[in-house]
N, C-alpha and C positions, 0 to 999 in steps of 0.2 A: 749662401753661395752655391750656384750650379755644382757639381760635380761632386768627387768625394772626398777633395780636399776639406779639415775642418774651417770652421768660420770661426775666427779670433778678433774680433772690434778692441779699437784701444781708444776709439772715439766715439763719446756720445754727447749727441744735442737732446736738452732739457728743453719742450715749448711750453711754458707754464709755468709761473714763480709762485702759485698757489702752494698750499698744503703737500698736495698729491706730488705736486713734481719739484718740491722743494725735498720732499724724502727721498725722491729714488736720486736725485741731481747727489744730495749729500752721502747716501748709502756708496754709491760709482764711482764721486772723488775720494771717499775713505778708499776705497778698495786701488788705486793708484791708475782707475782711468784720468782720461782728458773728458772732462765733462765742461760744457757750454749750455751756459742758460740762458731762455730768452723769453722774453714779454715786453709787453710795451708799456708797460706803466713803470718809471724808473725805479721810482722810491722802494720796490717789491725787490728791487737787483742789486739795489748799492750796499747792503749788510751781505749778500752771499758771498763776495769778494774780503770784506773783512768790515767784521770782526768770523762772518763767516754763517754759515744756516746752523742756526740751534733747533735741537730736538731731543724733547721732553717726555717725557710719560714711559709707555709701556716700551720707549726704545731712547737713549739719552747719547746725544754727539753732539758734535760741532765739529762742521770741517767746511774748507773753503773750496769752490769750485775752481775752473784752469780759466773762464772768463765768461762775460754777461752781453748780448747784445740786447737790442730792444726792435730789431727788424729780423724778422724771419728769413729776408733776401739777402741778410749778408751770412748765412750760413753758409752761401755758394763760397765763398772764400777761405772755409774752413772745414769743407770736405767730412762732415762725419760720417760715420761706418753705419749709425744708426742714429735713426730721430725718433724722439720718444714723446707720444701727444700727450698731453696731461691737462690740458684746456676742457672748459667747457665743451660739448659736444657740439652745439648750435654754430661753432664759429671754426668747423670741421672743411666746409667746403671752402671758406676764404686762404684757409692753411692750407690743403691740397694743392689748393692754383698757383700759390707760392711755391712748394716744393717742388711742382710741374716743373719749375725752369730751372730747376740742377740735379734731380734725382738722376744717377747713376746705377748703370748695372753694380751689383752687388753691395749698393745701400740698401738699408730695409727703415722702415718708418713700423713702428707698435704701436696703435690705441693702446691708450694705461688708463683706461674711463669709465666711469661707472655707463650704463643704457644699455640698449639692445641697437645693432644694428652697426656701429658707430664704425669698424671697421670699413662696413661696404660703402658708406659715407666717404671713406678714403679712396676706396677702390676704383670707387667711379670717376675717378679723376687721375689718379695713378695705377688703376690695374691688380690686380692680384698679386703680382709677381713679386714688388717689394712691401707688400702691408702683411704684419701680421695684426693679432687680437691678445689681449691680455686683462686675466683675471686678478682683482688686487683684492688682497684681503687683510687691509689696513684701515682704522677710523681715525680722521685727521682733522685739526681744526687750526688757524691759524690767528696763531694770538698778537703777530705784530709783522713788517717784514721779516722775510725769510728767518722767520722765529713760528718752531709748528708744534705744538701738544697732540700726540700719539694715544688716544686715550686704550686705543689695544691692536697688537700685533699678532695675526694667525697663519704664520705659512704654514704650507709652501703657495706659491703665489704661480698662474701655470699660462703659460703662451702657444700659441698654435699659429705656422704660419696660413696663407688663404690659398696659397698655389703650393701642392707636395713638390714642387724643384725648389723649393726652400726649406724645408725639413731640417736640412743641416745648420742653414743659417738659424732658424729658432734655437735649435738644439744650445746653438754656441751662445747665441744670448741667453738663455737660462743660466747656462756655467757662469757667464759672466756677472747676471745679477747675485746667483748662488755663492761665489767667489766673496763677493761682497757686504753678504749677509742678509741681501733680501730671499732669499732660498725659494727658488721657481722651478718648477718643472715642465717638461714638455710634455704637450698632451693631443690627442686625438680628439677630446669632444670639449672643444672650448665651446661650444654654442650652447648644450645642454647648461654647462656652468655660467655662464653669459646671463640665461634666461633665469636659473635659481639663485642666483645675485639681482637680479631684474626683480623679483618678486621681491627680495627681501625691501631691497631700498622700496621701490615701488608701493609697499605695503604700509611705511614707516614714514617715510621721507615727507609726502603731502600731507600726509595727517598732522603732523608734528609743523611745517610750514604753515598747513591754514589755523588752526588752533593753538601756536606757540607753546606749546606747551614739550617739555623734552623726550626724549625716548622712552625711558623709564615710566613718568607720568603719565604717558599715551596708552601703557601696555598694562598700567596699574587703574588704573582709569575704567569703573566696570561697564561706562556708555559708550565710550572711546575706542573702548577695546571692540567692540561690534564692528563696528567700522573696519578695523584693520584686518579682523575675522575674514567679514566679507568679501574685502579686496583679496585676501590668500586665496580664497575659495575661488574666484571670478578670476583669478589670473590663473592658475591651475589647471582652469577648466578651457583656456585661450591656449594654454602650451599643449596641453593633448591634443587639442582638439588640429591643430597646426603641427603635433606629430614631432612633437619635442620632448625628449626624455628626461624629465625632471625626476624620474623616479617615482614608485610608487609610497613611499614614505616622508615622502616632503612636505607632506601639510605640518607633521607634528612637529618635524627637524623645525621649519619656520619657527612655528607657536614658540615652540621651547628654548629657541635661538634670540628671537625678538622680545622673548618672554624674561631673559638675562642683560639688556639691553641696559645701560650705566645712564644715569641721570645727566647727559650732555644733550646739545642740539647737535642734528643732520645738517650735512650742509645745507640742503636745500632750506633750514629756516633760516641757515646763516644768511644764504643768499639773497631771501627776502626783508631780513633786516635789514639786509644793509644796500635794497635796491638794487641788487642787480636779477639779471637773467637767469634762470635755473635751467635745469636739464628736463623737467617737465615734461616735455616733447617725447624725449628718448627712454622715458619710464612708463608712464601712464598712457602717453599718448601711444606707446607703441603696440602698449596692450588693448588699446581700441580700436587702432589699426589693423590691426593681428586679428581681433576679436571680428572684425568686420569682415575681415576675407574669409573666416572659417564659420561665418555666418550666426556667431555668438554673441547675443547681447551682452553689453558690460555696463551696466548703468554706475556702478560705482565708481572704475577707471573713468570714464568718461565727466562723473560730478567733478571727482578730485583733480582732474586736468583743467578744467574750466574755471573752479575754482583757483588755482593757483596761476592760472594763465590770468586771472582779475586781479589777483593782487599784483602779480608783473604789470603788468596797464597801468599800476597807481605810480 
């Protein structure tokens, strides 16, 4: 919100019955918001209402959302204070277009998504003024409708908005997620963080997709593991070179991060299992994008996009 009134949301929109936005949907209605969830595939919607979103592992609840729709455009008739993206990245531009025809001054819309970039995907269709960015540092998988296994929880979890006349508004959504127990902070250099999340997945996610094999496996693995070396190395050298501060200590954090890494599958092998779309684009491809305007070859990012982009084709 403009000015220096605080910014206090008592309504939020869930787009996404997935993993990722079945935890924050259920974290928001524990904490005694109005929380609305929406996707369009039903059967993902009708357990959040009741018996209600269970969640398993390294975080354990059950709560029931305030309601479900399955169209994005009847959010207009329910006014939330905040939309919270939680979708695929690839299906960013069809949601903005939507949002276009009821976004209000002093609603704000968050990317809650793993990639690079995903915010200004918003932006460019809504503006800076209500998008912010946000960093999640949860690993999720979903074992059935709005039923989701947490296999590890690491806040604080940190948001930034894109235009400083919203400062306050992030501010208020941090408390509110924090309120609730997802514990966020507000930050200055969400794009730094953005980018050393970008690696991490980036480095893990397509290996583990093209070769099925789990995280753990991948990292344990002494041919495997080359691979993923490499990809840290080649994206590191794309973020400096692009004048992005990952730090000078980020090769080993990675290593020894990816290197503790629990014997599950990434989504993205979930994805390909089970046929759908992956974020591919907004990981790898971004680092070849990036790579190409700072005039850095990437031969790795570029295989492991291609490859994953063949197995999406099947």
């Amino acid at each position: 919100m403009k000015g220096k009134s605080e910014f206090n949301p008592q309504t939020f929109a869930v787009v996404g019955a997935g993993p990722v936005g079945c935890i924050v949907a259920a974290f928001l209605a524990r904490g005694g918001y109005e929380v609305i969830l929406c996707d369009v595939i039903t059967d993902l919607l009708t357990p959040a209402m009741d018996p209600g979103i269970i969640i398993e592992g390294a975080e354990n609840l059950q709560q029931k959302v305030s309601r479900t729709i399955t169209n994005i455009d009847e959010l207009a008739t329910h006014d939330p204070d905040v939309i919270i993206i939680t979708v695929k990245a690839h299906a960013l531009p069809l949601i903005a277009s939507a949002i276009e025809g009821f976004v209000r001054d002093g609603m704000y819309v968050v990317s809650w998504q793993n990639g690079i970039d995903t915010e200004l995907e918003l932006s460019k269709i809504l503006g800076k003024g209500p998008v912010m960015r946000a960093v999640v540092n949860y690993g999720c998988g979903l074992i059935g409708p709005a039923h989701v296994r947490i296999p590890f929880h690491h806040p604080p979890h940190y948001i930034q908005e894109l235009d400083p006349a919203s400062h306050r508004a992030a501010d208020g959504i941090a408390k509110a997620f924090s309120k609730c127990g997802l514990q966020t902070e507000h930050t200055d250099e969400i794009i730094s963080m953005v980018w050393r999340k970008a690696v991490l997945n980036s480095c893990m996610n397509p290996v583990c997709a093209v070769t099925g094999l789990t995280m753990s496996r991948v990292m344990n693995d002494p041919i495997v593991y080359q691979t993923v070396d490499n990809l840290v190395k080649e994206c590191l050298k794309v973020a400096r070179a692009n004048e992005i501060n990952v730090g000078w200590e980020f090769y080993p954090h990675a290593m020894e991060y990816m290197g503790d890494a629990g014997d599950h599958k990434p989504s993205m092998l979930m994805d390909i299992e089970a046929n759908r779309r992956t974020e591919i684009d907004f990981m790898n491809g971004k680092f070849v994008a990036y790579g190409k305007r700072a005039g850095i070859d990437t031969p790795f990012n570029h295989t492991l996009w291609t490859l994953v982009k063949g197995l999406e084709s099947k």
